[in-house]
C-alpha positions as CSV (number, residue, x, y, z in Angstrom):
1,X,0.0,0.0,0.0
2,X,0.8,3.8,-0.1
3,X,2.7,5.2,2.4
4,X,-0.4,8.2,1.7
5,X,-3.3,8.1,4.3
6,X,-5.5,6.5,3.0
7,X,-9.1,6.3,3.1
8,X,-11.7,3.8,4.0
9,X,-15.6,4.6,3.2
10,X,-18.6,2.6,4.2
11,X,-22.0,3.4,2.8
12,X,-24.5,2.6,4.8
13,X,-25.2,2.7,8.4
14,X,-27.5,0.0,9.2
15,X,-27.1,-3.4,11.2
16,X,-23.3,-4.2,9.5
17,X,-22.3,-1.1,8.8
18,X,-22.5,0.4,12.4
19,X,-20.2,-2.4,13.3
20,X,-17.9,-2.2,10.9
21,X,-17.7,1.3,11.6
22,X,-17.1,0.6,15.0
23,X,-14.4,-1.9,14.8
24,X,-12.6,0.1,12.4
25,X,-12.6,3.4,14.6
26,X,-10.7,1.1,17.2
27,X,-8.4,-0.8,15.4
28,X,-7.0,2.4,12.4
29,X,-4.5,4.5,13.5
30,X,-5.8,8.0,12.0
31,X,-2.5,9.6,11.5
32,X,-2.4,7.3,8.5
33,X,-5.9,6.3,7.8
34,X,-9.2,8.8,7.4
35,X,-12.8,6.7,8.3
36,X,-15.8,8.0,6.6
37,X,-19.3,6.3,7.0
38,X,-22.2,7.6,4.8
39,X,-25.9,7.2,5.4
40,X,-28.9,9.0,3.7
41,X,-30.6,9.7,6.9
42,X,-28.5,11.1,9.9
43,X,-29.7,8.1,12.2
44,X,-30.1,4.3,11.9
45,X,-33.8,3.1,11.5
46,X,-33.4,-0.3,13.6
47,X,-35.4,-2.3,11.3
48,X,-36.5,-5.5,13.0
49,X,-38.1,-2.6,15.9
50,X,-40.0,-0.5,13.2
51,X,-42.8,-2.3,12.8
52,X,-44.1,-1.9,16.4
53,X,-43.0,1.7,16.1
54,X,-45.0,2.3,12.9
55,X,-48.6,0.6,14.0
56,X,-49.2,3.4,17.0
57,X,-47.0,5.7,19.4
58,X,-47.0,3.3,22.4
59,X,-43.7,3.7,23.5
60,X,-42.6,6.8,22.0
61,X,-40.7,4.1,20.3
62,X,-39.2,6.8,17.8
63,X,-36.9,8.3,20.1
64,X,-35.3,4.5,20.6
65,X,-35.5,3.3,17.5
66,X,-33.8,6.1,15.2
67,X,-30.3,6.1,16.6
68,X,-28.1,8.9,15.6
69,X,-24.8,8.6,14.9
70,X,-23.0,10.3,17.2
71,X,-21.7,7.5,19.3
72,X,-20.1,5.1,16.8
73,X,-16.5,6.1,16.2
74,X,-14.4,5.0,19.1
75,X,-12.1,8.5,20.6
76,X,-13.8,10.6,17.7
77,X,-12.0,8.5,14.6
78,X,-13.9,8.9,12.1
79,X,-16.6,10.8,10.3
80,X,-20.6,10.3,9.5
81,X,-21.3,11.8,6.1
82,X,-25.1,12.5,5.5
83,X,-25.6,11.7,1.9
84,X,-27.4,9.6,-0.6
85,X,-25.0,7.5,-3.0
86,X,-26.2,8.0,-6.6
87,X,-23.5,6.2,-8.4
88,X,-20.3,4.2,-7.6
89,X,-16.7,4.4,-10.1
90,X,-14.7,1.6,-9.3
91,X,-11.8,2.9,-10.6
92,X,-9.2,1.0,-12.4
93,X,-9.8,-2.5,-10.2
94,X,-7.0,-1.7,-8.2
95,X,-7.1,0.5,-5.1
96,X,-8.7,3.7,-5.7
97,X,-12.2,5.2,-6.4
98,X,-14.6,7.3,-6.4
99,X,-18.4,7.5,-5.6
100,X,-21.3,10.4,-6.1
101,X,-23.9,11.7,-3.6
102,X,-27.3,13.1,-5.0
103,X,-26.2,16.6,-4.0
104,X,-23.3,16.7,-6.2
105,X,-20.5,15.9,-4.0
106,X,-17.8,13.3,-5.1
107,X,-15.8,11.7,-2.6
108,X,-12.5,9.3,-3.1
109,X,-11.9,6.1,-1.5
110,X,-9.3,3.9,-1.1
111,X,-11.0,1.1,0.5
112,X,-15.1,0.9,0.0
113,X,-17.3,-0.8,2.4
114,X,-21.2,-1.6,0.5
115,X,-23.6,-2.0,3.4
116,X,-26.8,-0.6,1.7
117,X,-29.5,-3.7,3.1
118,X,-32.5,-3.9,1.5
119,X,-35.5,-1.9,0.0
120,X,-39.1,-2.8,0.9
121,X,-42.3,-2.2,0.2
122,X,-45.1,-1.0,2.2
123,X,-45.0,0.7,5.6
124,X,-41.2,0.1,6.2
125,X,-40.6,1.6,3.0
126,X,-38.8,4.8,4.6
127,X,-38.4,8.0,2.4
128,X,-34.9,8.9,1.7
129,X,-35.1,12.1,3.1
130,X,-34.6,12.1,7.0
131,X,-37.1,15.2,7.1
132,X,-39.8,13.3,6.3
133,X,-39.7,10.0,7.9
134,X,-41.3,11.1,11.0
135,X,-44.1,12.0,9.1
136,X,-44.0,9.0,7.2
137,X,-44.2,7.1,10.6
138,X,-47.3,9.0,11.6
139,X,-48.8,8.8,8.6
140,X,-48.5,5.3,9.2
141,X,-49.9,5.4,12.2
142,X,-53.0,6.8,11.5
143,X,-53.9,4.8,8.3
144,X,-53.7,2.1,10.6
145,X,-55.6,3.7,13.5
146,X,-58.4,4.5,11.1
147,X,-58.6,1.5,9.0
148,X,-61.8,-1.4,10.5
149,X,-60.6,-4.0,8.0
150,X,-56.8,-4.6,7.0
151,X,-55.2,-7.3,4.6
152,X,-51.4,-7.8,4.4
153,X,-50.5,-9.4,1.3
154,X,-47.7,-11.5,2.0
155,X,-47.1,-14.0,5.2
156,X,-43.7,-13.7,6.1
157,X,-42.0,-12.3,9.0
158,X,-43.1,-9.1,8.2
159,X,-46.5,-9.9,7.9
160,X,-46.9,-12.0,10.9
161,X,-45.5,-9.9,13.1
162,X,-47.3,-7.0,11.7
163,X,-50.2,-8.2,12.2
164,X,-49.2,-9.3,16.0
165,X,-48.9,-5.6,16.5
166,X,-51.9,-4.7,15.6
167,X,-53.8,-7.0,17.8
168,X,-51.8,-6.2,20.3
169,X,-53.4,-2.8,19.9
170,X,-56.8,-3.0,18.0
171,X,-57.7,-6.9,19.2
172,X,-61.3,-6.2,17.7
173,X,-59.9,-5.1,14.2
174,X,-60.1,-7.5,11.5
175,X,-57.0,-8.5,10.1
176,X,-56.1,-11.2,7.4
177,X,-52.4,-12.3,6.2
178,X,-53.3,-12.9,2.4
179,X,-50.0,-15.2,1.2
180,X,-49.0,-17.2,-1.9
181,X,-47.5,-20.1,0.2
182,X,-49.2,-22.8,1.1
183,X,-47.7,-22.1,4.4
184,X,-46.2,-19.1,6.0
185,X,-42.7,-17.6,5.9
186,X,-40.7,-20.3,3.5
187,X,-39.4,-23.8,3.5
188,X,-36.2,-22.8,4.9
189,X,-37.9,-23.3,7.9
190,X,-39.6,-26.2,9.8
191,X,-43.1,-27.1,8.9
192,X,-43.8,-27.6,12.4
193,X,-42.9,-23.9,13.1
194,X,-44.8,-22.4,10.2
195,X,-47.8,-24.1,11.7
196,X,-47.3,-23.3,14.8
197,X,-47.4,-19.9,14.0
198,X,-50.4,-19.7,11.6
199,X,-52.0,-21.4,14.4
200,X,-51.3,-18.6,16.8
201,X,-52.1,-15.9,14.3
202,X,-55.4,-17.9,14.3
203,X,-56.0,-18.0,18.2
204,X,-55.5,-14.2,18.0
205,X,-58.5,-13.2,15.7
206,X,-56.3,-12.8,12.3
207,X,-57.6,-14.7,9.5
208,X,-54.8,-16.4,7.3
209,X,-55.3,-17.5,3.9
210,X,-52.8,-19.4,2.0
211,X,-52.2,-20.8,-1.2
212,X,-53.7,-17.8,-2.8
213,X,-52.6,-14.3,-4.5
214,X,-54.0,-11.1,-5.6
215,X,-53.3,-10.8,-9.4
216,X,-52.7,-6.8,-8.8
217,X,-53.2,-4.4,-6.3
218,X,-55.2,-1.5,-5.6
219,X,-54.8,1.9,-5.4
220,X,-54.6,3.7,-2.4
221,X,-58.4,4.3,-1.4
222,X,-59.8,5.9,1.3
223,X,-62.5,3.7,1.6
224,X,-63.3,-0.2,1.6
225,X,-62.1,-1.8,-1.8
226,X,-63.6,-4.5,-3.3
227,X,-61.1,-7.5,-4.2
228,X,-61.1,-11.0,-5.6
229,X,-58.4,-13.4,-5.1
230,X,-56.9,-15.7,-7.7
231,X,-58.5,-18.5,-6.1
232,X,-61.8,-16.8,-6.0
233,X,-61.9,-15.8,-2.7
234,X,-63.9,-12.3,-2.0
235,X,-62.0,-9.6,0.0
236,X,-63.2,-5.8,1.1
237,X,-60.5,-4.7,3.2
238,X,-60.4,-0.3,3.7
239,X,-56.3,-0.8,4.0
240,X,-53.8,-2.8,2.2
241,X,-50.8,-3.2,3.2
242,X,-47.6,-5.4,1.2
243,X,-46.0,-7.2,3.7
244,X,-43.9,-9.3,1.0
245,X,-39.8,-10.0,0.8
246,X,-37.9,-7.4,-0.3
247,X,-35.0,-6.6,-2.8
248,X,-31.2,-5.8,-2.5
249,X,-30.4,-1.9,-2.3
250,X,-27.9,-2.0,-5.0
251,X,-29.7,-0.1,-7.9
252,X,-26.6,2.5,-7.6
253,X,-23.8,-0.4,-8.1
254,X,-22.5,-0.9,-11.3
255,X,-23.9,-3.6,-13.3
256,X,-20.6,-5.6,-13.1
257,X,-20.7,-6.1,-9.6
258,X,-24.1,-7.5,-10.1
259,X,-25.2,-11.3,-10.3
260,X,-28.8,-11.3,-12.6
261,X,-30.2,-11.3,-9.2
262,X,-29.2,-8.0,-8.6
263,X,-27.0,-8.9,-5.4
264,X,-23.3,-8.3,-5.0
265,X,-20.9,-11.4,-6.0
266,X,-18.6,-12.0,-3.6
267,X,-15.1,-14.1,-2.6
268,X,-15.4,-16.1,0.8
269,X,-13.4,-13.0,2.2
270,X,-16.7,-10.8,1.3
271,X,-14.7,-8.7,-1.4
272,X,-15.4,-8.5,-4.9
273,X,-14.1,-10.7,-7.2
274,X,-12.3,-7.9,-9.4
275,X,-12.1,-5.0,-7.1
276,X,-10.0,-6.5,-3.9
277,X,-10.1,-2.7,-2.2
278,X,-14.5,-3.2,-2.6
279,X,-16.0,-5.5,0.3
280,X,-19.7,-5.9,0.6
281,X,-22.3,-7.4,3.6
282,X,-25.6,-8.1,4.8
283,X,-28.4,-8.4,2.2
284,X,-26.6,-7.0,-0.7
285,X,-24.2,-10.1,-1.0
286,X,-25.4,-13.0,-3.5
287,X,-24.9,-16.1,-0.6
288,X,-27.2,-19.5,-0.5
289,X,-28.6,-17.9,2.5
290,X,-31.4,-16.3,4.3
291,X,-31.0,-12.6,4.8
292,X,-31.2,-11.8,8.6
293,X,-29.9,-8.8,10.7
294,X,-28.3,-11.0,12.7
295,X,-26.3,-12.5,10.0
296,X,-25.2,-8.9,9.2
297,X,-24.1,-8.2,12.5
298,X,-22.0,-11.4,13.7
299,X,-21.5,-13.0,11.0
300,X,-20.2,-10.6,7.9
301,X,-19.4,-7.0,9.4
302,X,-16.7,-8.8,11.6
303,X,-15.6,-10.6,8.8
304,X,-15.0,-7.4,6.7
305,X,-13.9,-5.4,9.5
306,X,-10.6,-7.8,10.0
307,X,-10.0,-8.4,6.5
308,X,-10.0,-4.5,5.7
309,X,-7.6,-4.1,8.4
310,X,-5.4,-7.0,6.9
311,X,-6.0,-5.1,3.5
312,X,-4.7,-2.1,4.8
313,X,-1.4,-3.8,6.0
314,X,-1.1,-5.4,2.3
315,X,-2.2,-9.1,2.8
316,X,-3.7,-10.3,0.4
317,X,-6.8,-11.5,2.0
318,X,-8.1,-13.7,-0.6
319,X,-5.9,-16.1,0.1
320,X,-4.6,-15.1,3.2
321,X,-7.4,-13.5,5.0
322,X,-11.0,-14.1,7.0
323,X,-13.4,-16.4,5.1
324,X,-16.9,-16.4,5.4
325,X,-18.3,-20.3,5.1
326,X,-22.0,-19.4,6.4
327,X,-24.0,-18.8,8.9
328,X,-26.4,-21.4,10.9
329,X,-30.2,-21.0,9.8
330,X,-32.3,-19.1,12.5
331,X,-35.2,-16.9,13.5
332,X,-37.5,-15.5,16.0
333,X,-40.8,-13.9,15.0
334,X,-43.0,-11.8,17.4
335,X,-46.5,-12.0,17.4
336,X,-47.1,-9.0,19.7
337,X,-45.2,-8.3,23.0
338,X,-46.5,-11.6,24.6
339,X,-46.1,-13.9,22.2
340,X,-44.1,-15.7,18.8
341,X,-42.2,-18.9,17.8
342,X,-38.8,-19.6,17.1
343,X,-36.8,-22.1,15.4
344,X,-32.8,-23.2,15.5
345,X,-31.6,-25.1,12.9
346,X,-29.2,-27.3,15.2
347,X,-30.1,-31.0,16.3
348,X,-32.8,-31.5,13.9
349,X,-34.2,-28.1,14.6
350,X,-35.2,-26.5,17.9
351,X,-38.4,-24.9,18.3
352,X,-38.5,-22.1,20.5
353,X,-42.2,-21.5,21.9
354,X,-44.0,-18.1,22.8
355,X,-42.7,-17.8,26.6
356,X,-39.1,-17.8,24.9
357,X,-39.3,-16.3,22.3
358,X,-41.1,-13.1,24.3
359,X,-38.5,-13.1,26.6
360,X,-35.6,-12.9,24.2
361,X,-37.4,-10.7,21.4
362,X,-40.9,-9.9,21.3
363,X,-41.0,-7.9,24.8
364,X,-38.3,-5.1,24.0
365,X,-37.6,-6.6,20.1
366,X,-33.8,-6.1,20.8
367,X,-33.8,-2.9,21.1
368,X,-30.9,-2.1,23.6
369,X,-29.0,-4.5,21.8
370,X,-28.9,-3.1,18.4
371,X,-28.4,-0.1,19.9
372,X,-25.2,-1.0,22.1
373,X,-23.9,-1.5,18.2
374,X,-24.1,1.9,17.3
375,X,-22.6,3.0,20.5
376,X,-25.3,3.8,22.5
């Protein structure tokens, strides 16, 4: 490497990025290296929390759940940069770059960190500017509080657990998880535990129906809408909501860093195959996996963070550095404060029923502890 200080950027600030962040401001010696991290909003939105947050103001929950970034960089090394990465120039595929913000600034890297996540649909689709996400939220909120009769179209984890929280607040509101599985979330997961938790969903007043799609959406209506399902079934729901999977957040990557899938290839090290000074993590990276936080958090972004430092010191660490082999199959999904179902895929596969799975998640969903990432 240079004997130049040098400069490491990381865009995005979410579950993996924080804690890259965070390793990096300890272990860099700033005389020789400068430490950016760039995020479109100036806090972290903790994702697995927002859902809670966005169904009513219980809580306050927005003053816990947006996290500036104030306390990430260890003794003050480094610097949070809020911007919205537009496009990415990967130079000349060896150890320089550059990368545009939608304001017109261009800022240089030596080493780049990609820890963009995901973009979704429906309510946890955030605007990109931080003004308006707290209006967003309470928008949210009172869609939600106004609405008699809501459908969520799609039963995954975010629909199940969305629906949770709004029993948990409205029990008499009628709520149905509409999804194109025959069971919920996927077959990643035990049968046994995707049962369980229709069955729970049940118990609780939400109607579930599987095996069945709506050909297309409607508009945004103030009023009851009259819908038919593929399968024939006759809905009139005055709020839909898409509660479906969600995409990779790499729209502003160039196309050679893509697989068709749109996700990031990566080497076992996380880097790219052609740019060793580019690492990526999280949900961007194209792994026979399913994309979790927690996955991000323990599993890549300390991966990255040690093989950047390596990088910095010239090893080569594709050959010589951290490698990635996977991370064990797991989840926990709330069904309100009380309740949920978890599953570990160790032994055959654990099940995890409501009593711990509200004491490890569903009560506080993690809060402190995604927080004590960023510092705080």
């Amino acid at each position: 490497m240079s004997s130049k200080k040098s400069t490491v950027v990381i865009v995005g600030g979410g579950t993996g990025g924080v804690v890259v962040a965070r390793y990096l401001s300890k272990t860099l010696d700033p005389q020789r290296h400068k430490l950016l991290l760039i995020n479109k909003h100036p806090f972290r939105i903790i994702l697995p929390a927002s859902l809670r947050m966005l169904v009513s103001d219980r809580g306050k929950l927005e003053e816990r759940v947006l996290v500036p970034y104030d306390k990430v960089f260890t003794n003050g090394n480094g610097t949070f940069i809020e911007g919205l990465v537009t496009k990415i120039n990967a130079g000349d595929n060896s150890n320089s770059g550059s990368l545009a913000l939608s304001d017109g600034r261009v800022i240089e890297y030596d080493v780049l960190v990609l820890a963009t996540g995901s973009k979704w649909d429906g309510p946890t689709s955030f605007p990109n500017d931080a003004a308006n996400v707290k209006t967003h939220i309470a928008a949210r909120r009172e869609e939600i509080a106004k609405a008699n009769d809501i459908l969520l179209v799609g039963g995954g984890a975010v629909g199940i657990e969305l629906a949770g929280e709004i029993k948990d607040i409205w029990p008499r509101k009628s709520v149905t998880v509409l999804n194109r599985g025959a069971q919920l979330l996927n077959d990643t997961y035990s049968s046994k535990l995707r049962h369980d938790l229709r069955r729970q969903l049940v118990k609780r007043g939400v109607k579930v129906i599987l095996d069945d799609y709506i050909e297309e959406l409607p508009a945004e209506s103030s009023g009851p809408v009259q819908i038919r399902t593929a399968h024939g079934k006759s809905l009139e729901p005055d709020l839909v909501l898409r509660t479906w999977g969600v995409q990779s957040n790499t729209a502003h990557l160039p196309s050679s860093f893509l697989t068709p899938s749109g996700t990031v290839k990566v080497l076992p090290s996380l880097q790219l195959p052609s740019h060793p000074n580019i690492f990526a993590l999280g949900d961007l990276i194209e792994w026979d996996e399913q994309k979790t936080a927690a996955k991000a958090q323990m599993g890549h972004a300390p991966i990255v963070a040690k093989n950047v430092e390596l990088y910095l010191k010239g090893v080569d660490v594709s050959k010589a550095g951290k490698i990635y082999k996977g991370s064990m199959e797991m989840i926990l999904v709330s069904n309100g404060r009380k309740s949920g179902m978890g599953w570990m895929d160790v032994m055959g596969g654990i099940i995890f029923g409501p009593f711990l799975t509200s004491r490890i998640k569903s009560k506080d969903l993690m809060i402190e502890m995604a927080r004590g990432a960023s510092g705080n």
